[in-house]
ROSE-4610 file (N, C-alpha, C; in Angstrom, 1 decimal, always signed):
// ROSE-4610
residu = [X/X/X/X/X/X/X/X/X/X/X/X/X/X/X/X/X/X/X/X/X/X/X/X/X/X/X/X/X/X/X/X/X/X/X/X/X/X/X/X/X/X/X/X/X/X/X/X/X/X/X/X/X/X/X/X/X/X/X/X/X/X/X/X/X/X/X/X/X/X/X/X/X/X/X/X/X/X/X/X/X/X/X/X/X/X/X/X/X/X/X/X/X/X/X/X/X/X/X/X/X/X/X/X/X/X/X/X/X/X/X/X/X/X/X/X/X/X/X/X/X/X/X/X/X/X/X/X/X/X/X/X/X/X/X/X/X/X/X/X/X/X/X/X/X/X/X/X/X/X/X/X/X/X/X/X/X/X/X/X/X/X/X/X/X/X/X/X/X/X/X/X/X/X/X/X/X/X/X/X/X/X/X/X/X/X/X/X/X/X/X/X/X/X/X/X/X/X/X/X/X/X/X/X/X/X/X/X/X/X/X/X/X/X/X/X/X/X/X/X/X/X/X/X/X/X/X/X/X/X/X/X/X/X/X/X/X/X/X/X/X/X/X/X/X/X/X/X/X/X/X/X/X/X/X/X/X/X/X/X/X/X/X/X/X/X/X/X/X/X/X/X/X/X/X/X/X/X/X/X/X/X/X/X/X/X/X/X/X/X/X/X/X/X/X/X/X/X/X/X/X/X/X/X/X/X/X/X/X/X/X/X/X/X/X/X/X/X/X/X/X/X/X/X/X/X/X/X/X/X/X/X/X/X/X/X]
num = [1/1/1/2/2/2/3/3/3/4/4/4/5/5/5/6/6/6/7/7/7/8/8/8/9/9/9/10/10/10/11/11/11/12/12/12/13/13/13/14/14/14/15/15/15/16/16/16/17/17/17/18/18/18/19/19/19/20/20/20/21/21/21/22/22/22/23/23/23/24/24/24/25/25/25/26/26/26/27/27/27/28/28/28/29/29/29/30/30/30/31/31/31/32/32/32/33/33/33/34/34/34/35/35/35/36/36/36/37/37/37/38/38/38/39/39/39/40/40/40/41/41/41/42/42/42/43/43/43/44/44/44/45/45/45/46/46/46/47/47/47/48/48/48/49/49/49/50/50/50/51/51/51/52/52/52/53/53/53/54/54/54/55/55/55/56/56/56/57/57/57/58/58/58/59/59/59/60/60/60/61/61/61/62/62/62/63/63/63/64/64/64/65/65/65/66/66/66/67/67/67/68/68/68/69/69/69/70/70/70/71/71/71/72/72/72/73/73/73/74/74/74/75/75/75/76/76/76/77/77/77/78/78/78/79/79/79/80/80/80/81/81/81/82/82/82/83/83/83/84/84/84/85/85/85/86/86/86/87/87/87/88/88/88/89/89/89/90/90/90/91/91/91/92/92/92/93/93/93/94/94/94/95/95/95/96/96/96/97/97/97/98/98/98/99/99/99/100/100/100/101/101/101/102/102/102/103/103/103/104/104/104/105/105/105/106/106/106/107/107/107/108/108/108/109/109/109/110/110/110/111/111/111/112/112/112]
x = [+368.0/+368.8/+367.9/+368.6/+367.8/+368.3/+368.0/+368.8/+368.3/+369.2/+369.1/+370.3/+370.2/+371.6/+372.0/+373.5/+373.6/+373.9/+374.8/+375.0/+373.5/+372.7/+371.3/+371.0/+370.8/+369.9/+371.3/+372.0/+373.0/+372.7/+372.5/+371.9/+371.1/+370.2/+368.5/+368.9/+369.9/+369.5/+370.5/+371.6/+372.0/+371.2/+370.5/+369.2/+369.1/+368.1/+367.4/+367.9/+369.2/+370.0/+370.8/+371.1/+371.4/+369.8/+368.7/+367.7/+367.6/+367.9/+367.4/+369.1/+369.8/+370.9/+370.6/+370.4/+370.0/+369.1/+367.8/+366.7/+367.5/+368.6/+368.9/+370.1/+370.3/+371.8/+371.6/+369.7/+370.0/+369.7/+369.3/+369.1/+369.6/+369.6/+370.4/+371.0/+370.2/+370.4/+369.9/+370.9/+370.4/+370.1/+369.4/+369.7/+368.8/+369.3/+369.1/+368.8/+367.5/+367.4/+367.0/+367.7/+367.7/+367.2/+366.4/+365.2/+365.2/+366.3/+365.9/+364.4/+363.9/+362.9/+362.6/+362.0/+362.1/+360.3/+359.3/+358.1/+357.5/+357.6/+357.0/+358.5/+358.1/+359.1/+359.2/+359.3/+359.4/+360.2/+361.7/+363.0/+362.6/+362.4/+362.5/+363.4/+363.5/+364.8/+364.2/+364.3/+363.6/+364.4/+364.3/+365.2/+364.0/+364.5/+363.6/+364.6/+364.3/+364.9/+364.2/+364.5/+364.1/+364.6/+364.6/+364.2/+362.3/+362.3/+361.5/+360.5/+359.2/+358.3/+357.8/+357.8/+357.2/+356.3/+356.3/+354.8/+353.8/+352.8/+351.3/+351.1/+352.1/+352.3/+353.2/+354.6/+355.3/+355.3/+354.7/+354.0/+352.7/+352.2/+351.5/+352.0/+352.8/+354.0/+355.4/+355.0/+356.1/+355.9/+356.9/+357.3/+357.0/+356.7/+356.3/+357.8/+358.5/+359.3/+359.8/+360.2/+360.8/+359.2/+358.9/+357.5/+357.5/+358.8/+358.7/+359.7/+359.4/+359.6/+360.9/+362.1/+363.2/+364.0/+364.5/+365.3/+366.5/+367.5/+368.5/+368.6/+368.3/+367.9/+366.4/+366.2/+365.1/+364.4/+364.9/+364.0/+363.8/+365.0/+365.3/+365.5/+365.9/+366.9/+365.4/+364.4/+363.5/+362.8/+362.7/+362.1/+363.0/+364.0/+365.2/+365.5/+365.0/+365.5/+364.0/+362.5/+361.7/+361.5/+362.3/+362.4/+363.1/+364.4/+365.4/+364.8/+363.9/+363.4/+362.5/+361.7/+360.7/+361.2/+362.4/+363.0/+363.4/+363.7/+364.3/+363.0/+361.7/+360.7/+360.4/+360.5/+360.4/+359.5/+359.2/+358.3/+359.2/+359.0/+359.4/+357.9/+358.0/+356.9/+357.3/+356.4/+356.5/+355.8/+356.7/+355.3/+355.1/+353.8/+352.7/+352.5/+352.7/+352.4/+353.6/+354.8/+355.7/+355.5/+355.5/+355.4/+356.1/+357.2/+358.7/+359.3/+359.6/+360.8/+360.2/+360.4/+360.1/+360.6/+360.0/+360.4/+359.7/+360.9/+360.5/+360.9/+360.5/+360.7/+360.9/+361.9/+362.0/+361.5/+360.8/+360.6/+360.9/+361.7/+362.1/+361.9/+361.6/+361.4/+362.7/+362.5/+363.4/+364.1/+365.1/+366.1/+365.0/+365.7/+365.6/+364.1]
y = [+247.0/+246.1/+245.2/+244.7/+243.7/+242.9/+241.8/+240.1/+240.6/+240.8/+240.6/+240.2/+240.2/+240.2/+242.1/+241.7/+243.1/+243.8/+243.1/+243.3/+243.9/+243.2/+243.5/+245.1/+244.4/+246.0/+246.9/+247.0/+248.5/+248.5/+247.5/+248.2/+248.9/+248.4/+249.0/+250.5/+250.6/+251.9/+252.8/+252.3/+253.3/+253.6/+252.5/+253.2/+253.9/+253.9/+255.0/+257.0/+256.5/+257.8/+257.9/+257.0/+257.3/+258.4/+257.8/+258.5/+260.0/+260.0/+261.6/+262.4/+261.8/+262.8/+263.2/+262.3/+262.7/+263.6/+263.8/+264.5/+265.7/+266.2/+267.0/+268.0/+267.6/+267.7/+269.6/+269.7/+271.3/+272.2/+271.7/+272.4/+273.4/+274.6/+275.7/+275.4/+274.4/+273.9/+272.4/+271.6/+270.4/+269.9/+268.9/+268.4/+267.1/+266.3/+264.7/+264.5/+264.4/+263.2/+262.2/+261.7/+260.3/+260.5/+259.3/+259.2/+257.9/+257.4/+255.9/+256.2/+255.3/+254.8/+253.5/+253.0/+251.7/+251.9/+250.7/+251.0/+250.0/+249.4/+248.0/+246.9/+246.0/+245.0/+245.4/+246.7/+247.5/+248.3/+248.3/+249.2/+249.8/+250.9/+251.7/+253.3/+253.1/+254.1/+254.9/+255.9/+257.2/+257.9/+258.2/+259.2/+260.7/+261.0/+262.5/+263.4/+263.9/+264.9/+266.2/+267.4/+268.5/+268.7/+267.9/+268.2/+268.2/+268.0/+268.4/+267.1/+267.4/+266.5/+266.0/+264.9/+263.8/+264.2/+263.8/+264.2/+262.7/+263.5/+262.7/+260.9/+261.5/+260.0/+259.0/+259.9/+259.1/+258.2/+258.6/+258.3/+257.1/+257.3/+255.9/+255.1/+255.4/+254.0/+253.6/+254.3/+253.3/+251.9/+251.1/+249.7/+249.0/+249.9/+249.0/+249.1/+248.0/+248.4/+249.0/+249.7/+250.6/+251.4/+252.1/+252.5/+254.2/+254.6/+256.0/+256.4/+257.6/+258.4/+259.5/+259.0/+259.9/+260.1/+261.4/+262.2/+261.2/+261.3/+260.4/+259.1/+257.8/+256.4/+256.1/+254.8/+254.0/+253.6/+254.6/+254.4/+253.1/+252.2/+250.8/+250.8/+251.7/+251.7/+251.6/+252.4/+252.5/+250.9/+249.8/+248.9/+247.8/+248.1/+246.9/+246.9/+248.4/+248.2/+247.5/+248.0/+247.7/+245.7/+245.6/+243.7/+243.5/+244.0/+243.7/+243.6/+244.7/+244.4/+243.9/+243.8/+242.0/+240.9/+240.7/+239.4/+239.6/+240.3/+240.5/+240.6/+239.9/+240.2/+241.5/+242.7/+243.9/+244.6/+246.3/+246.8/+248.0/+248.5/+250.2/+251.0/+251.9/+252.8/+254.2/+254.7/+256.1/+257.0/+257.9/+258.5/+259.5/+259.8/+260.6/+261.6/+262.1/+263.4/+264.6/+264.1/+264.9/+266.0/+267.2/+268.3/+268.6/+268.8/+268.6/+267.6/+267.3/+266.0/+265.0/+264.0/+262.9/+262.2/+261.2/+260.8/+258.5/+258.4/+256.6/+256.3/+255.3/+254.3/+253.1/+252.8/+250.9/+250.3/+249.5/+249.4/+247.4/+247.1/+245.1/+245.3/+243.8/+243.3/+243.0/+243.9/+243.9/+242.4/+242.5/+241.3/+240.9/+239.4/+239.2/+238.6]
z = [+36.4/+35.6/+34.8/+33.8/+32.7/+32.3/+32.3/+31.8/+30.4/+29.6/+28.2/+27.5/+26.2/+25.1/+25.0/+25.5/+25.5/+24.2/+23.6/+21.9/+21.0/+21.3/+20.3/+21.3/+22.3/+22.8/+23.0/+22.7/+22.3/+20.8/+20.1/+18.6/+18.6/+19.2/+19.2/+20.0/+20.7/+21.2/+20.4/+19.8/+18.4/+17.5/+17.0/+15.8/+16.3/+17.7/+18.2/+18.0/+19.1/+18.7/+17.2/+16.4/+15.0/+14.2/+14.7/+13.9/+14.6/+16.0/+16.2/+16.2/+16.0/+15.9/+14.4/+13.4/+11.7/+12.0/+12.6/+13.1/+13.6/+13.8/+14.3/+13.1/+12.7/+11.4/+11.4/+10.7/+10.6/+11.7/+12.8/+14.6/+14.7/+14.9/+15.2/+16.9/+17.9/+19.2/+19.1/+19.0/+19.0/+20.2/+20.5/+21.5/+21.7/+22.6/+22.6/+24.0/+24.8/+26.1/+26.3/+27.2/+27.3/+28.9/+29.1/+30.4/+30.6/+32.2/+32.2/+33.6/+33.6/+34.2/+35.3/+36.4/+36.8/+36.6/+36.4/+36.9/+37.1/+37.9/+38.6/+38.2/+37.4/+36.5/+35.6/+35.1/+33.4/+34.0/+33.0/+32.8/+31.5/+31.4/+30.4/+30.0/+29.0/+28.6/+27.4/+27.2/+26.4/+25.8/+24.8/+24.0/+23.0/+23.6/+22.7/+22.0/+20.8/+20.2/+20.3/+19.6/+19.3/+17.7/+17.1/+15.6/+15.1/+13.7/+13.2/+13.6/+13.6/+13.9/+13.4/+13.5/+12.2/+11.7/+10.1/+9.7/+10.2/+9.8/+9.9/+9.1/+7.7/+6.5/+7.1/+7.7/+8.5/+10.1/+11.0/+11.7/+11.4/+10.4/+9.8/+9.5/+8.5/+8.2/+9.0/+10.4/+11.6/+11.0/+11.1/+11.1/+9.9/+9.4/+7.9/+6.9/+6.5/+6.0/+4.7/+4.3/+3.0/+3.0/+4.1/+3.5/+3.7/+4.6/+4.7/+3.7/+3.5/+2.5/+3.1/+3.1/+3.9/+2.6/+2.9/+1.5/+2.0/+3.0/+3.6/+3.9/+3.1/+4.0/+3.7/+3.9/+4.1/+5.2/+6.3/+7.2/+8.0/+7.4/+8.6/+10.2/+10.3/+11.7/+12.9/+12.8/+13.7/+13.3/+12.5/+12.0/+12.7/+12.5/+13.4/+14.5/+15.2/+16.5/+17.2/+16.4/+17.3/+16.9/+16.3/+16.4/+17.2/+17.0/+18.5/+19.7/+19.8/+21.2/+21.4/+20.7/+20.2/+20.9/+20.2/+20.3/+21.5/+22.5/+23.5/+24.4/+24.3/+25.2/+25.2/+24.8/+24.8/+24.1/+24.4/+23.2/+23.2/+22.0/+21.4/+20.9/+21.5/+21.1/+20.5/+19.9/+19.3/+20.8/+21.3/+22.5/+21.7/+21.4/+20.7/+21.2/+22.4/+23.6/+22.9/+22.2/+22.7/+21.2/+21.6/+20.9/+19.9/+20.4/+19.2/+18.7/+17.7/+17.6/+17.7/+18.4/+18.2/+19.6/+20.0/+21.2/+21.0/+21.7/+21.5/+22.6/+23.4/+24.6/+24.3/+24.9/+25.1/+26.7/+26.5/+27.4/+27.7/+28.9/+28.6/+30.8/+30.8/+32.0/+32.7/+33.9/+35.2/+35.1/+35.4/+36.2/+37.4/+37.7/+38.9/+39.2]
Protein backbone atom coordinates (compact mmCIF):
# COMPACT_ATOMS: atom_id res chain seq x y z
CA UNK A 1 0.00 0.00 0.00
CA UNK A 2 0.88 3.69 -0.67
CA UNK A 3 -0.11 6.97 1.05
CA UNK A 4 -0.68 8.99 -2.00
CA UNK A 5 -3.36 11.24 -3.92
CA UNK A 6 -5.36 8.64 -5.42
CA UNK A 7 -6.93 10.85 -8.25
CA UNK A 8 -3.41 11.81 -9.78
CA UNK A 9 -1.87 8.33 -9.53
CA UNK A 10 -5.03 6.64 -11.38
CA UNK A 11 -4.13 9.31 -14.06
CA UNK A 12 -0.68 8.46 -14.28
CA UNK A 13 -1.66 4.90 -14.58
CA UNK A 14 -4.30 5.57 -17.49
CA UNK A 15 -1.72 7.49 -19.61
CA UNK A 16 0.27 4.58 -19.05
CA UNK A 17 -2.41 2.10 -20.34
CA UNK A 18 -4.00 4.80 -22.67
CA UNK A 19 -0.36 4.68 -24.55
CA UNK A 20 0.00 0.87 -24.78
CA UNK A 21 -3.50 0.05 -25.66
CA UNK A 22 -2.91 2.90 -28.84
CA UNK A 23 0.43 0.73 -29.15
CA UNK A 24 -1.72 -2.07 -29.69
CA UNK A 25 -4.76 -0.75 -32.19
CA UNK A 26 -3.05 -2.98 -35.25
CA UNK A 27 -1.97 -6.33 -32.99
CA UNK A 28 -3.28 -9.32 -34.60
CA UNK A 29 -2.94 -10.51 -30.39
CA UNK A 30 -2.95 -7.72 -28.24
CA UNK A 31 -2.02 -7.86 -25.11
CA UNK A 32 -1.29 -5.72 -21.94
CA UNK A 33 0.63 -6.79 -18.41
CA UNK A 34 0.42 -5.37 -15.54
CA UNK A 35 3.09 -6.47 -12.63
CA UNK A 36 2.60 -5.17 -9.09
CA UNK A 37 5.75 -5.54 -7.05
CA UNK A 38 6.70 -4.78 -3.10
CA UNK A 39 10.73 -4.29 -2.81
CA UNK A 40 11.95 -3.07 0.39
CA UNK A 41 9.83 0.49 0.88
CA UNK A 42 9.29 0.66 -3.06
CA UNK A 43 5.62 -0.32 -4.46
CA UNK A 44 5.93 -0.67 -7.88
CA UNK A 45 3.46 -1.39 -10.74
CA UNK A 46 4.46 -2.34 -14.45
CA UNK A 47 2.77 -2.27 -17.50
CA UNK A 48 4.22 -3.92 -20.74
CA UNK A 49 2.74 -4.16 -24.13
CA UNK A 50 3.41 -6.28 -27.19
CA UNK A 51 3.06 -3.66 -29.81
CA UNK A 52 5.64 -2.12 -31.89
CA UNK A 53 8.89 -1.07 -30.24
CA UNK A 54 9.95 2.13 -29.84
CA UNK A 55 12.18 3.48 -32.16
CA UNK A 56 15.70 4.58 -31.23
CA UNK A 57 14.46 8.86 -32.03
CA UNK A 58 11.65 8.15 -29.71
CA UNK A 59 13.18 6.73 -26.82
CA UNK A 60 15.61 9.81 -26.87
CA UNK A 61 12.98 12.27 -26.69
CA UNK A 62 11.08 10.50 -23.61
CA UNK A 63 9.91 13.51 -21.49
CA UNK A 64 10.73 16.13 -23.58
CA UNK A 65 7.66 17.77 -24.40
CA UNK A 66 5.89 18.01 -28.07
CA UNK A 67 9.20 16.33 -29.09
CA UNK A 68 8.10 12.87 -30.38
CA UNK A 69 6.96 12.42 -33.59
CA UNK A 70 3.51 10.25 -33.32
CA UNK A 71 1.16 10.04 -36.42
CA UNK A 72 -1.89 9.92 -33.53
CA UNK A 73 -1.20 12.78 -30.65
CA UNK A 74 1.68 14.57 -29.18
CA UNK A 75 2.98 12.30 -27.18
CA UNK A 76 1.83 14.11 -23.71
CA UNK A 77 0.36 11.32 -21.86
CA UNK A 78 3.89 9.56 -21.06
CA UNK A 79 5.25 13.39 -20.06
CA UNK A 80 2.26 13.89 -17.49
CA UNK A 81 2.10 10.91 -15.98
CA UNK A 82 5.92 10.84 -15.28
CA UNK A 83 5.24 14.44 -13.31
CA UNK A 84 2.45 13.03 -11.51
CA UNK A 85 4.60 10.77 -10.08
CA UNK A 86 7.20 13.38 -9.41
CA UNK A 87 4.97 15.20 -7.59
CA UNK A 88 3.86 12.23 -5.81
CA UNK A 89 7.60 11.44 -4.50
CA UNK A 90 7.74 8.90 -7.17
CA UNK A 91 9.70 7.84 -10.44
CA UNK A 92 8.52 6.42 -13.97
CA UNK A 93 10.89 4.68 -15.98
CA UNK A 94 11.16 3.33 -19.50
CA UNK A 95 12.54 -0.51 -18.80
CA UNK A 96 14.99 -0.84 -21.64
CA UNK A 97 15.44 -4.86 -21.23
CA UNK A 98 12.03 -5.53 -22.72
CA UNK A 99 12.23 -6.90 -26.33
CA UNK A 100 8.80 -6.14 -27.65
CA UNK A 101 6.62 -3.24 -27.02
CA UNK A 102 7.36 -1.20 -24.52
CA UNK A 103 7.32 -1.50 -20.93
CA UNK A 104 7.31 1.42 -17.93
CA UNK A 105 7.37 1.17 -14.14
CA UNK A 106 6.05 3.37 -11.47
CA UNK A 107 7.70 3.06 -8.74
CA UNK A 108 6.26 5.50 -4.99
CA UNK A 109 7.20 4.72 -1.29
CA UNK A 110 5.43 2.12 0.87
CA UNK A 111 2.85 3.33 3.46
CA UNK A 112 3.51 3.16 6.80
Amino acid sequence: MVMTNRLQLAQSLVNLLQNALSALEAQPEPLVEIALAEMGEVVAMSDRDVGPSLALNICRNLGIPFAIDKENGLGVRLIISKGITRGLGGSLRRDAKHEKGASFTVELRRAG
